[in-house]
Each structure stands twice: as structure tokens, then as C-alpha cells.
C-alpha positions as CSV (number, residue, x, y, z in Angstrom):
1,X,9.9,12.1,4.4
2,X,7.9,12.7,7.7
3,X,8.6,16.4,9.1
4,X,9.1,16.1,12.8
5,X,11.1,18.9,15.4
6,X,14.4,18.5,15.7
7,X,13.6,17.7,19.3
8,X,11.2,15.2,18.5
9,X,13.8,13.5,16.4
10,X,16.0,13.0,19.0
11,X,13.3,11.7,21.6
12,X,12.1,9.0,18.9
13,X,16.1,7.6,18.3
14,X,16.8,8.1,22.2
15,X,13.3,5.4,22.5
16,X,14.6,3.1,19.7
17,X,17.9,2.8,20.7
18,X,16.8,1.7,24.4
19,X,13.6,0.1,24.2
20,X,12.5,-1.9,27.0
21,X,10.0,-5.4,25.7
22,X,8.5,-7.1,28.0
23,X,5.9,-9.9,27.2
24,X,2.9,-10.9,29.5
25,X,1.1,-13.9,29.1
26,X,-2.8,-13.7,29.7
27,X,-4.8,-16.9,30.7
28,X,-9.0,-17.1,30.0
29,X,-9.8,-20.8,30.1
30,X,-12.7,-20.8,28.1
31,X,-11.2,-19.1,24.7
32,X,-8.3,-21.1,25.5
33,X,-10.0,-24.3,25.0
34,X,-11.9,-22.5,22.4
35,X,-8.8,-21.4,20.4
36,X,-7.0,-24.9,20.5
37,X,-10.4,-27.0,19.8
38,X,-11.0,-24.8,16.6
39,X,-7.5,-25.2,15.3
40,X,-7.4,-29.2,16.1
41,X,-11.2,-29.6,14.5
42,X,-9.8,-27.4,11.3
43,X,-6.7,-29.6,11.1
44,X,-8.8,-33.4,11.7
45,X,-11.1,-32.0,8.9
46,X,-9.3,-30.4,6.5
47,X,-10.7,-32.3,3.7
48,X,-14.5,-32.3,4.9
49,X,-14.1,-28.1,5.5
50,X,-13.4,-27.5,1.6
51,X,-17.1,-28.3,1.2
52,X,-18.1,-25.0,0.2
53,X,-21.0,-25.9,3.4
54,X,-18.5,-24.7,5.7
55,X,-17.2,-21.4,4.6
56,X,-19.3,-19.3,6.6
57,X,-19.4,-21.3,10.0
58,X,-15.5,-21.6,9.6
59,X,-15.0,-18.3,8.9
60,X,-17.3,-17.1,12.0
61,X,-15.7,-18.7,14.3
62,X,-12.5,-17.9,13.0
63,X,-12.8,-14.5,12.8
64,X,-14.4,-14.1,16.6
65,X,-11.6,-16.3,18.0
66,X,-9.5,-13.3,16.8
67,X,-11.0,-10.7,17.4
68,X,-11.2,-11.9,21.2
69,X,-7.6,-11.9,20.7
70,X,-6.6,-9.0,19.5
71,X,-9.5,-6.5,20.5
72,X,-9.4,-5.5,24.5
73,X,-13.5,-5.0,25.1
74,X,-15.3,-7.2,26.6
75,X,-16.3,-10.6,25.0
76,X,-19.9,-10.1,24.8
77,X,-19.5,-6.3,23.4
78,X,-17.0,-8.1,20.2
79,X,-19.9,-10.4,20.1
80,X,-22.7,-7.8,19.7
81,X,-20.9,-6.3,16.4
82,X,-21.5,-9.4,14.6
83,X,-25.0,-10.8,15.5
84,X,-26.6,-10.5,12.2
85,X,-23.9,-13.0,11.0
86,X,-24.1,-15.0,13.8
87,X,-27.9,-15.1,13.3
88,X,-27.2,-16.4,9.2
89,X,-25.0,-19.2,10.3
90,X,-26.6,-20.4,13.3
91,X,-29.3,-22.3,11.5
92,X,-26.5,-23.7,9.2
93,X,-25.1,-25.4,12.4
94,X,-28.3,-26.8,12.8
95,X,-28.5,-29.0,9.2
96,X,-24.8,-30.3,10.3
97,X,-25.8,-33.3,12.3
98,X,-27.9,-34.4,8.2
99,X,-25.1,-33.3,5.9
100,X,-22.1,-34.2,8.2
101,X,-23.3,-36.5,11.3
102,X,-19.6,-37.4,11.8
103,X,-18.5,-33.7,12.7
104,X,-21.9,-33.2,14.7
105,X,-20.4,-33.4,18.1
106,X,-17.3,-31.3,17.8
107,X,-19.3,-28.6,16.0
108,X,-21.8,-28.8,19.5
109,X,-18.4,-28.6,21.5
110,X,-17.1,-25.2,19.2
111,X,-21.4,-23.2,19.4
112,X,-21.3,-24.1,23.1
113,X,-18.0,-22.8,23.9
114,X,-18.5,-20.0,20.9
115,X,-21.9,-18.3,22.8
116,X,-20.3,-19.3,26.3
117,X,-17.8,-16.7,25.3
118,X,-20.2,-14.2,23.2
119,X,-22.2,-13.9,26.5
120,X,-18.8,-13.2,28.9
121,X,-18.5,-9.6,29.8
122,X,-15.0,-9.9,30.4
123,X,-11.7,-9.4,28.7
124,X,-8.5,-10.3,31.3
125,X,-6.1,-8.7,28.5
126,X,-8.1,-5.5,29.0
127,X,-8.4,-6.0,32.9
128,X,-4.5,-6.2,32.8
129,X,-3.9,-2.9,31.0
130,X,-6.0,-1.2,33.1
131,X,-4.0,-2.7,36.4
132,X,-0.5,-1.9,34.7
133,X,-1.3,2.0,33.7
134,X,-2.7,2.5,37.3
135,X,0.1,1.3,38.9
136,X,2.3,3.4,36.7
137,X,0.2,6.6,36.3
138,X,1.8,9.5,36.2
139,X,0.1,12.5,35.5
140,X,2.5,13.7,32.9
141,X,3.3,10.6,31.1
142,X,1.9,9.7,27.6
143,X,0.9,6.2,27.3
144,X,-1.2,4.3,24.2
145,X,-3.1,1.2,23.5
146,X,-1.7,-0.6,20.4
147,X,-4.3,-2.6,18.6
148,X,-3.6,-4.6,15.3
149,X,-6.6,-3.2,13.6
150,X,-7.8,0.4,13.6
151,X,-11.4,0.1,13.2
152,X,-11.7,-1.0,16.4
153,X,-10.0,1.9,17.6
154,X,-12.7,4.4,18.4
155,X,-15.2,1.6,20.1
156,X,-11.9,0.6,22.7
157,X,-11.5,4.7,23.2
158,X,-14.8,5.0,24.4
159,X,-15.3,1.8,26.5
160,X,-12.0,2.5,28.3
161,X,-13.0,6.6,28.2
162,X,-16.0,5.7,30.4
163,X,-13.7,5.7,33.2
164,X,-12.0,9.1,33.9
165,X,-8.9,7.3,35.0
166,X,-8.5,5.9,31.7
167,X,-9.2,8.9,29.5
168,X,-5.8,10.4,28.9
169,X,-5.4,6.6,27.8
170,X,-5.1,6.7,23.3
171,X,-5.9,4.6,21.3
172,X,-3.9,3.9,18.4
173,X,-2.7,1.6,15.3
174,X,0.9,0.2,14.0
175,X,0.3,3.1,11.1
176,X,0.3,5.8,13.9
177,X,4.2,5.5,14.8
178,X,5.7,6.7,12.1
179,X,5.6,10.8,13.3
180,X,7.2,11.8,15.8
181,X,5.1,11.1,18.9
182,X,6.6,8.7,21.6
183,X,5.2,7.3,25.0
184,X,6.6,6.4,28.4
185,X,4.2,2.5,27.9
186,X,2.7,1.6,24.9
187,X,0.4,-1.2,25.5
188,X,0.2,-3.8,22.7
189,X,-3.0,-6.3,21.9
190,X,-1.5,-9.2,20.6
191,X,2.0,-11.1,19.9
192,X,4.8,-9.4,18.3
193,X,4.0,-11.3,15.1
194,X,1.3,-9.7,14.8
195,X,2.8,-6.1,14.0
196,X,5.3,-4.9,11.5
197,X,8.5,-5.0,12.7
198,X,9.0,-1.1,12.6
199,X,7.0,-1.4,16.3
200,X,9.8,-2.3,17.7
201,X,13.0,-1.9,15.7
202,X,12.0,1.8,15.4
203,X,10.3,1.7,19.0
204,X,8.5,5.0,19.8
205,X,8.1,4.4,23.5
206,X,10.5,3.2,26.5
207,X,8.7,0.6,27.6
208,X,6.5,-1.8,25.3
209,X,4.1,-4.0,27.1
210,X,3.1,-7.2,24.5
211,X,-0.3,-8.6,26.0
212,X,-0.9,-12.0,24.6
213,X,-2.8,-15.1,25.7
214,X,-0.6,-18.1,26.7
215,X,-1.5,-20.3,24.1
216,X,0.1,-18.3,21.1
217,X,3.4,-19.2,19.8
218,X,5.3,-15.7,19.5
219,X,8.7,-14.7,18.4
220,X,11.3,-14.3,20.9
221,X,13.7,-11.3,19.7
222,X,13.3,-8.6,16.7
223,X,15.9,-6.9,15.1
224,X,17.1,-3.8,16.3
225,X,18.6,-1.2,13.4
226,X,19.8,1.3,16.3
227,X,22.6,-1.3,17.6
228,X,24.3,-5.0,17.1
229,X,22.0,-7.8,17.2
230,X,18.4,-8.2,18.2
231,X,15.9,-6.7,20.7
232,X,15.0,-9.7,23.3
233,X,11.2,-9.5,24.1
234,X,11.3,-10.4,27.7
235,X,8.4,-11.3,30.0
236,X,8.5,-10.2,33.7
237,X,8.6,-12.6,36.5
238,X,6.1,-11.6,38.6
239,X,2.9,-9.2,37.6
240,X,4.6,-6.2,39.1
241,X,6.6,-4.0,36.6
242,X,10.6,-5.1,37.3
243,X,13.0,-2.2,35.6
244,X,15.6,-3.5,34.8
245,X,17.1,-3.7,31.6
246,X,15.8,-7.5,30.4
247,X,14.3,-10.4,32.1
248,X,14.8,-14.1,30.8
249,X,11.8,-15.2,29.5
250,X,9.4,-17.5,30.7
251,X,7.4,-19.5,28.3
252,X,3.9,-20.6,29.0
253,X,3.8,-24.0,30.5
254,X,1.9,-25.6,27.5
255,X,3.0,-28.1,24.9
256,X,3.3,-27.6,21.2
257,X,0.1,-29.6,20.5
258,X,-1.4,-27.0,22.9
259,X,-0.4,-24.0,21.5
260,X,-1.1,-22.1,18.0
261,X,1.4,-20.0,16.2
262,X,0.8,-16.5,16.2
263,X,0.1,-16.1,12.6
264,X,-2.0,-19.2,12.0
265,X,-4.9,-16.8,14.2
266,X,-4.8,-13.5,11.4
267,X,-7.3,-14.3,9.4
268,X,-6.2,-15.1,5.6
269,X,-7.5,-13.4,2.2
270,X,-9.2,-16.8,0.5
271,X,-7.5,-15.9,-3.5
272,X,-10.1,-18.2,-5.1
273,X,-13.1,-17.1,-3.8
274,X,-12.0,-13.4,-4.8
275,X,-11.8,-14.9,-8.1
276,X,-15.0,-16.6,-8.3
277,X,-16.7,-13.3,-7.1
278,X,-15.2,-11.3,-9.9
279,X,-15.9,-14.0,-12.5
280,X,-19.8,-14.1,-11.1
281,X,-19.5,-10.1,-12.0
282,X,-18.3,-10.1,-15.2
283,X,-20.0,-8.2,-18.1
284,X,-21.8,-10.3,-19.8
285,X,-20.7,-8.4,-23.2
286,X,-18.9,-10.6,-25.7
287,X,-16.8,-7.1,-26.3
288,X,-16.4,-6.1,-22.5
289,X,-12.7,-4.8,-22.2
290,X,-10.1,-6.6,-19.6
291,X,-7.2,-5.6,-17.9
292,X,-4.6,-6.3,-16.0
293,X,-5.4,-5.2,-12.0
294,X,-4.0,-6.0,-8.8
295,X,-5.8,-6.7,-5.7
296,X,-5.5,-4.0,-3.0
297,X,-6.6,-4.8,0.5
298,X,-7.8,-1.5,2.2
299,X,-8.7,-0.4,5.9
300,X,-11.7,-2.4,7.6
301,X,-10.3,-5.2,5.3
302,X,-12.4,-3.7,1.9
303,X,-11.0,-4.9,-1.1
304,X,-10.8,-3.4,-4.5
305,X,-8.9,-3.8,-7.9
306,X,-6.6,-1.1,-9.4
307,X,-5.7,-1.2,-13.2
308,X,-2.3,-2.2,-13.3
309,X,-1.3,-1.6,-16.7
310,X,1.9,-0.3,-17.8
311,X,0.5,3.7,-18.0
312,X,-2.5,3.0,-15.4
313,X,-2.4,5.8,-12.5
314,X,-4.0,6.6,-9.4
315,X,-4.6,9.5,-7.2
316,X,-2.8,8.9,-3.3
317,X,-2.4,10.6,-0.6
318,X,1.1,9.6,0.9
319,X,1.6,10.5,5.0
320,X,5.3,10.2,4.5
321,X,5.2,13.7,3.0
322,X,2.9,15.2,5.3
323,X,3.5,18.6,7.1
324,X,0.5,20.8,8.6
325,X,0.2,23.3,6.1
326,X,-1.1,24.1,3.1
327,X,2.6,23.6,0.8
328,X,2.9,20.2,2.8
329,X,-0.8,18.7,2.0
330,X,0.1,19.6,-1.8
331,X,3.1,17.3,-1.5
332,X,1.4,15.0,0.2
333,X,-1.5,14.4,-2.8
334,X,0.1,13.0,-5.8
335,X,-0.5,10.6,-8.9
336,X,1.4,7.6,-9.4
337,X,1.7,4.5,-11.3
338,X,-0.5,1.5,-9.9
339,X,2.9,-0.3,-9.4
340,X,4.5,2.5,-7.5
341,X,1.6,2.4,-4.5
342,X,2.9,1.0,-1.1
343,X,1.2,-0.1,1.9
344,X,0.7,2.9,4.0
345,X,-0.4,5.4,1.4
346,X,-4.3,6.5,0.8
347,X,-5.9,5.7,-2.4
348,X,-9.5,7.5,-3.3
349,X,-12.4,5.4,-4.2
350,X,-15.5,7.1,-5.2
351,X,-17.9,6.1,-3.0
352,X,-21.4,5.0,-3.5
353,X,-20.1,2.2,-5.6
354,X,-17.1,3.0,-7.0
355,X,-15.8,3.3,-10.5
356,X,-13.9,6.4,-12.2
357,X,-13.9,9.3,-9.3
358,X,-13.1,11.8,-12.3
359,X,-16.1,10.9,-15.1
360,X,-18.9,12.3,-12.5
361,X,-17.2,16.2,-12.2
362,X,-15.8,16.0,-15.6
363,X,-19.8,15.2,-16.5
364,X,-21.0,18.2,-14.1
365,X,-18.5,20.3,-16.2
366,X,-19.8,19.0,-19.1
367,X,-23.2,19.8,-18.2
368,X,-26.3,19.1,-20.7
369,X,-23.6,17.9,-23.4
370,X,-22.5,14.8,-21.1
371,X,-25.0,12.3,-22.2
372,X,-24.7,12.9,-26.1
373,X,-20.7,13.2,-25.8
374,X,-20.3,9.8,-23.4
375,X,-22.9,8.1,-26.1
376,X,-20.4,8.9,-29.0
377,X,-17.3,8.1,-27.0
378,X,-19.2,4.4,-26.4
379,X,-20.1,4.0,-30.1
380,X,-16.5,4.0,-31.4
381,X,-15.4,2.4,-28.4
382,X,-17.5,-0.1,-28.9
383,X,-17.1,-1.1,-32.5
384,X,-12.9,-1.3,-32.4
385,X,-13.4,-3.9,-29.5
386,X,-15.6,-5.9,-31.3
387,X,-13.6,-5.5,-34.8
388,X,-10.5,-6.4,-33.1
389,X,-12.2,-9.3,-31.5
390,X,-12.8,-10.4,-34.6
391,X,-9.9,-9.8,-36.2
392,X,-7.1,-10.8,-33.2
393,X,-4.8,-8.0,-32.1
394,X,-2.1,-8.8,-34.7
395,X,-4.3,-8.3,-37.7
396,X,-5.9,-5.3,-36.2
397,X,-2.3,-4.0,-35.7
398,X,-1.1,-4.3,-39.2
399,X,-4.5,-2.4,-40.6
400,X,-4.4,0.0,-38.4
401,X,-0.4,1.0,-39.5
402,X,-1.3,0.3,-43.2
403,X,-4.4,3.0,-42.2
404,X,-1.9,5.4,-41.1
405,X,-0.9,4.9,-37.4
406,X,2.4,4.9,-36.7
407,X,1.7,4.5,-32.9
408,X,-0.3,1.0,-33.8
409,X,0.9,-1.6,-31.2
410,X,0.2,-4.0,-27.8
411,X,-0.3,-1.6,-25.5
412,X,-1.2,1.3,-27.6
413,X,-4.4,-0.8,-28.9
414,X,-5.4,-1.9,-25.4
415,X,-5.3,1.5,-23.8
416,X,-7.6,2.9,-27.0
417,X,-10.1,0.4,-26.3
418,X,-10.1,1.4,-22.6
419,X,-13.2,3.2,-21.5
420,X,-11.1,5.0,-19.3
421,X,-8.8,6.1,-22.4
422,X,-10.7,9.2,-24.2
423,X,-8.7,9.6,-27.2
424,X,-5.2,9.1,-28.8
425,X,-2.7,11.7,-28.5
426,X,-2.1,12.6,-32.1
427,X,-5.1,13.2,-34.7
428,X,-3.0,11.1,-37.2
429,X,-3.6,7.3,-34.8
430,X,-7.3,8.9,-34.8
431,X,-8.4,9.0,-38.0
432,X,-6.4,5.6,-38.5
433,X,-9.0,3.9,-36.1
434,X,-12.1,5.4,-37.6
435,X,-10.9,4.2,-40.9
436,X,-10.4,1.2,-39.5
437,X,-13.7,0.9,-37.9
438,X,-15.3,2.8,-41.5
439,X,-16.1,5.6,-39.4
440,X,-13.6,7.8,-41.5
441,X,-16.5,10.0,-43.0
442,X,-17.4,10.9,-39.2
443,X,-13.7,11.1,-38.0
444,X,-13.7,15.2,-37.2
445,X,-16.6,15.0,-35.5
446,X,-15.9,12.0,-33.1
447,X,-12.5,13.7,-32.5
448,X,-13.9,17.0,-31.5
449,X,-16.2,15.2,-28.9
450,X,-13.0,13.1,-27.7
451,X,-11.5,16.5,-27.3
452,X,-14.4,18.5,-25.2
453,X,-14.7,15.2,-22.8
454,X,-10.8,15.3,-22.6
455,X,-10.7,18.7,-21.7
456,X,-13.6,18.3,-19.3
457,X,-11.0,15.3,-17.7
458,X,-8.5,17.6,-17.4
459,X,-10.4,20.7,-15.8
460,X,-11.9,17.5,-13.5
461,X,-8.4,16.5,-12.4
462,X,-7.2,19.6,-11.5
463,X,-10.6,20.3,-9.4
464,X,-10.3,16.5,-7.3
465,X,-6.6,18.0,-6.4
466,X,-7.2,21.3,-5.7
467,X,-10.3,20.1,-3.7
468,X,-8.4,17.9,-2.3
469,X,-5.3,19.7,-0.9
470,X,-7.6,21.8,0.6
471,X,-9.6,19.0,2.6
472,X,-6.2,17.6,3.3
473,X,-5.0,21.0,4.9
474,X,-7.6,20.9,7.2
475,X,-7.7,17.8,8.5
476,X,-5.1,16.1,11.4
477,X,-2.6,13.8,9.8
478,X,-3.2,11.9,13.4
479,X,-7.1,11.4,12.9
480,X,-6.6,10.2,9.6
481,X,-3.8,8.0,10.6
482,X,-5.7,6.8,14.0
483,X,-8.9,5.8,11.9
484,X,-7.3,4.7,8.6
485,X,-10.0,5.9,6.4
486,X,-12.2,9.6,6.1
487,X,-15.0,11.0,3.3
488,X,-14.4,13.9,1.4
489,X,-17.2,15.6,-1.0
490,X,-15.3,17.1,-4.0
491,X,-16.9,19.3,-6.8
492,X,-21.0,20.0,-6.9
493,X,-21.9,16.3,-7.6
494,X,-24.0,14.3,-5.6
495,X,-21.7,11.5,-6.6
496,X,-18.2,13.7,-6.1
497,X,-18.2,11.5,-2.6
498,X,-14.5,10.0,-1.9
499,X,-13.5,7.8,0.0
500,X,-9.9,8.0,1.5
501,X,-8.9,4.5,2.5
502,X,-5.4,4.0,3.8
503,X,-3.7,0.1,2.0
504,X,-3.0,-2.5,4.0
505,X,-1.8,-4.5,1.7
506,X,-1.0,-5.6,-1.9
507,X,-1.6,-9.3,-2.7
508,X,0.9,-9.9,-5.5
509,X,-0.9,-12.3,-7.9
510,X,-1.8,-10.1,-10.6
511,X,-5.4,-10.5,-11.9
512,X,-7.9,-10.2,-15.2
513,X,-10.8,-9.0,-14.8
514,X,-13.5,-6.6,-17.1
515,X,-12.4,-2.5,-16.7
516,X,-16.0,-2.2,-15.1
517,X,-14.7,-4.3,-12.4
518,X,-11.7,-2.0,-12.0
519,X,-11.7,0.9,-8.7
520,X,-15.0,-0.7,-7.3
521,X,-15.7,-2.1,-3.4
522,X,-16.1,-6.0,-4.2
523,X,-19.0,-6.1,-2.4
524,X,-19.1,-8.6,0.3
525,X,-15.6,-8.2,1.2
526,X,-16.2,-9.6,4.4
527,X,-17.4,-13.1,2.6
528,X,-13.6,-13.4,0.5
529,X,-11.8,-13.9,4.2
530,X,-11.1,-17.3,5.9
């Protein structure tokens, strides 16, 4: 649970069982006809855009039209963090009117309108928060920006803290409501689809502002847990704030063919081009291990695959149990099964490229040993994948118990070939393998190096958590929340570098891919989107 005062507690129910929605609908004729043009030429050329030619001009455009959506800075500043990806596709554009002559025309409409707005220093959704927190400044009230994606969040901060007036102004992310903190106006980027529903069921300010552009098709009410029925999401008749307790709601005056639903703008997670990455990364070894993983999309829209086998575990950090002191950061750090992980928690990636966060301390505790131990570890490793290969896993299965094992089986097998697995638990399974793999005149001294790099694992793991606890003790629950990610350097390594990155979400599609493959940035991430 989340430890909040008492009268915190009662401010946060007092906001959710009264919260007051009210929806305002922002024109800008130029992204407008930007907006609709791009979903209309997607839709006439469906078929044409699965040419693998269009991936990258459909997904810039895409992902600028929302990002000018949902980001309140100026056009031409959004425009500036992308250039170099701009630049790539740009001279793509130009070889359409020779591979596709019929599309030439619509793609000239989409780069004219497309640097039109790159160049615009506006942003009337920003302009109108400004206005509305003037007019109802009040030098003790508490109001924050909402904004669907935190990375963004620090870049708004600034460009909105270069005015003093605006400076008391936060900026913050759906993740960031879940404490205790409430505001008099929170001022949200984007429709209501757009955030989890928690916003505004569990409301954490009085009155919610929803800025959105008039084109996008939004919900009309949300459920409300405090009371009977649903939370209307009003929007107010005239530009000046009207208190009273809802206002019917006025629709934009556009027709359905001119409008695009909400969540048709997110940009989506393309499955088979994830796929094709991994497969392009696969170890080329006949013997490589697989597992089963599932695909985890992290803050700043990183994706990486956890092993999701039966026993597989992970290291989180969980904010639902924070409390600032030193007992509540050690409830707060905690390992759990791959399946047990939630949107909202932390996972640690070692950074630098990834892999196992443990191997590089347990290898600095190790010391001179490391390379020699590791080289044996591989060498049995090695030879029971490639005998059971050969084999199948049945066969290998009913040696290995006529060898001795009594633990012989599906799962068992798998996790002993696992690079990440050091040893079995009981000697007996042991020596049943190295029989098996006519190591058996070696079997004492491959165990006794199974057992020194376990115990290195072991003293490793209790160093990342110590570490840990400790980093997490002094560091604001709020920051971490507010940015969504941080770096923490654990043990004497130059590669004990973690990365704490907060999950966004799960896709649910489990995946097979080589162990290598497993706790590792795909790189490109930013390609696998659409």
C-alpha cells in the first residue's frame, strides 16, 4: 500500500468524491488538416503502406502528429527533438514520386503541411493553460500539468519555468497520482482516453481541465467508484471558468469523417517487426538456449524481454510500498516471479547493454578466478545442450533418471541448460548430468566451481539489494515517479550501472527467443513503433 497522513487521506477521497471535469476543445487549423489528411491517406492506402518502403515516413509523421497533441511546447521546439530522423526520411520522400507516382501528391500535401507545422512556434493548447492558471492564480493553490508521457516532463517544466508566473506551475505524469498529493486544477494534455481511468475515478484535484483539439473523438463520462454511476466530463460554454457543478457538453461542430478517435492517435507497438528484430539477433549457435520471455514496454517507450519461465525472477522496485525511510525502501525492493510484475513497478536493467545485472559483481567477487570458473561453467553447459539436441528432451530425460536423477524432467532440464542456472540443487542430479555428458571422471571438480560462482551469486545478490535500499532511501519517491526512470551504480564495477525503468506495459503474446536475447534494450526501440 501507499503510506499517506491521515489528513492527506481524507483530502484525496474529499477530491474524488467531488471532482469537477470539464473538457475544452482547442482549434489549430493547420495540424487539424494535418491530423485528418494523415488518417484519410493511411486509410485510402492501407494496402500500398504495408510496403516495408513506408515504415519510416509513416511512422514520422505519425509520431509528430502526436506528439503535437499531447506535448504543450511549441511546434517547432517538438520538431527540433527529432531532426536527425526527420533528416533520414526526408530523402525517402523524395524517391516516392519513382516507386509510388500514384501517392506522390498526397505525400507533397502531408511534408508541406508536416514542416509548415515543424516551423510554428506556437502551441494554442499551451497558450490556453497559461490563460486559465492566470485567471485562477492564487498564491496558495497547487495546480499541475498532466501530460500522457513523462519524458517530456522536464523540457515542459523548463519552457513554461522561463516565465516566473508559471514556476509554481508542476509538471507531472498519470504515475504521479497515486500518493497523496492533490491540486486545486490539474491541467490535462490530451482526451480522457488517453489516461488510465484512475485520473479520474480516483481524482486527485477539484477541478480537472481536459485540453484536447476539436477533431478527437473522446469519451463522454468515466466511472466513478466514490458514488452511483459515472463522472460526466463536461465542457464549459464560454472560455471563462463557470463553477458550477456540470455543464452539458458541447461537441465540436465536425462530422465523423472529420474527426479521429482518440486512441487511433497513441502510437501502437508493431508485434511483427519486434519479432523480426529478435529473429535478425539470434545466436547463430546451433546449441544457443531459448526461452520463454515476455515483452515489457518501459519508460521513454524502451523495450526489453524478461524470461518468463515458470521459476524465472526479477529484481523491482514497487512504489505501492514506498515510505521515506530506510524500513520502507527495503519493502519497497523485492524479487518476484516475471508473471507477478505489474505496470507501475520498476524493473533494473543493467545498463550499457543489458544482460544479467548480477554476473558482473558476482565476477568482481570472484576476482582473478572469474574467467577460468565462467570457462568451465560454459563447457558443461555447452555439451548437455548439444547432447540433448541430439538426443530430444524425452530421451535425454529417461538417461539422465536411469543415471541417477530423480529430479530429471521438462522444466528441470531447461533450467540446467540455462546460462543463467549455475548448478542443480542436489549433488546427486549433478553427477547424473556429467555422466550423462561422460564428464563423470571430472564431476567434483566441475561441481566445486558450480559452487564458488554460486556463492559469488549469492554474496552478489545480497550486495544489488543492500546497495540498492540504500540508493532507494535517498532518493524522492516523487522524482522517480515524475521522471519514470533514474541510474544507480552498484558494487565496484565499471559495469554495476542500473538502470531503474518504471513499466508501462506488458504486451501479452508470450515470445521465444535465445537467453542472450533475454534483459537486453532491443536496440532501436524507437524503429518497432507505428
Amino acid at each position: 500500500m501507499t503510506f499517506v497522513e491521515l489528513a492527506e487521506a481524507c483530502n484525496v477521497y474529499q477530491c474524488a468524491e467531488h471532482p469537477m471535469i470539464n473538457r475544452h476543445r482547442v482549434q489549430h487549423n493547420d495540424l487539424a488538416t494535418f491530423a485528418i489528411r494523415l488518417e484519410k491517406f493511411t486509410y485510402d492506402f492501407r494496402d500500398e503502406l504495408s510496403d516495408e518502403f513506408w515504415a519510416p515516413i509513416a511512422r514520422l509523421f505519425k509520431h509528430r502528429r502526436y506528439f503535437l497533441q499531447a506535448v504543450p511546447l511549441s511546434f517547432s521546439a517538438i520538431a527540433a527533438t527529432d531532426n536527425n530522423l526527420a533528416d533520414k526520411v526526408l530523402p525517402l520522400i523524395k524517391r516516392v514520386r519513382s516507386v509510388f507516382p500514384d501517392m506522390e501528391e498526397d505525400v507533397k500535401t502531408l511534408l508541406d503541411l508536416f514542416q509548415r507545422l515543424s516551423a510554428a512556434d506556437d502551441n494554442p493548447i499551451g497558450k490556453s493553460i497559461q490563460s486559465m492558471y492566470l485567471e485562477s492564480y492564487d498564491a496558495s493553490s497547487h495546480s499541475a500539468i498532466l501530460i500522457r508521457d513523462s519524458r517530456w516532463g522536464q523540457a515542459v517544466e523548463e519552457s513554461f519555468g522561463k516565465d516566473k508566473r508559471f514556476r509554481k506551475l508542476h509538471v507531472i505524469s498519470p504515475e504521479y497520482l497515486r500518493d497523496g498529493s492533490c491540486y486545486e486544477n490539474l491541467y490535462c494534455v490530451g482526451p480522457a482516453k488517453w489516461f488510465q481511468n484512475h485520473v479520474f475515478s480516483a481524482a486527485r484535484a477539484s477541478s480537472i481541465h481536459l485540453f484536447c483539439f476539436n477533431w478527437i473523438k473522446d469519451r463522454r463520462s468515466i466511472p466513478n467508484p466514490f458514488r452511483v454511476g459515472t463522472t460526466e466530463v463536461t465542457s464549459p460554454k464560454s472560455a471563462r471558468h463557470v463553477k458550477s457543478e456540470f455543464i452539458s457538453l458541447v461537441e465540436n461542430s465536425r462530422s465523423d469523417d472529420e474527426s479521429i478517435d482518440a486512441e487511433d492517435l497513441v502510437p501502437d507497438l508493431n508485434i511483427s517487426i519486434v519479432k523480426r528484430r529478435i529473429s535478425e539477433t539470434m545466436d547463430t549457435d546451433d546449441y544457443a538456449q531459448e526461452v520463454q520471455a515476455r515483452l515489457f514496454v518501459l519508460e521513454g517507450d524502451a523495450l526489453v524481454m524478461l524470461e518468463a519461465e515458470s521459476y524465472s525472477k526479477n529484481l523491482v522496485i514497487d512504489p505501492l510500498y514506498w515510505h521515506d525511510d530506510h524500513e520502507g525502501a527495503e519493502a519497497t525492493v523485492s524479487k518476484i516471479l516475471t508473471s507477478e510484475i505489474e505496470p507501475g513497478m520498476f524493473v533494473l536493467i543493467r545498463s550499457g547493454g543489458g544482460g544479467d545485472y548480477i554476473e558482473p559483481i558476482a565476477n568482481d567477487i570472484l576476482g582473478g578466478k572469474a574467467q577460468v570458473l565462467r570457462a568451465l561453467q560454459t563447457e558443461w553447459k555447452t555439451l548437455l545442450r548439444m547432447k540433448v539436441k541430439t538426443l530430444g528432451v524425452e530421451a535425454a530425460i529417461d538417461d539422465l533418471q536411469r543415471n541417477g536423477s530423480e529430479k530429471a524432467g521438462y522444466v528441470n532440464l531447461r533450467n540446467w541448460m540455462s546460462a543463467r542456472s549455475i548448478k542443480t540443487r542436489d549433488h546427486s542430479d549433478f553427477e547424473a548430468l556429467m555422466n550423462f555428458i561422460e564428464l563423470g571422471d571430472r564431476c567434483e571438480e566441475l561441481w566445486n566451481a558450480a559452487e564458488t560462482i554460486h556463492g559469488a551469486h549469492r554474496k552478489a545478490g545480497f550486495t544489488i539489494r543492500k546497495e540498492l535500499i540504500e540508493k532507494i532511501s535517498q532518493t524522492s519517491l516523487k522524482d522517480l515517479q515524475k521522471s519514470g526512470r533514474a541510474e544507480f551504480r552498484i558494487g565496484a564495477s565499471n559495469e554495476g550501472s542500473m538502470l531503474v525503468l518504471r513499466v508501462k506495459k506488458i504486451v501479452a503474446e508470450p515470445f521465444t527467443v535465445p537467453e542472450s536475447s533475454v534483459g537486453k534494450i532491443l536496440e532501436g526501440s524507437e524503429d518497432l513503433w507505428r
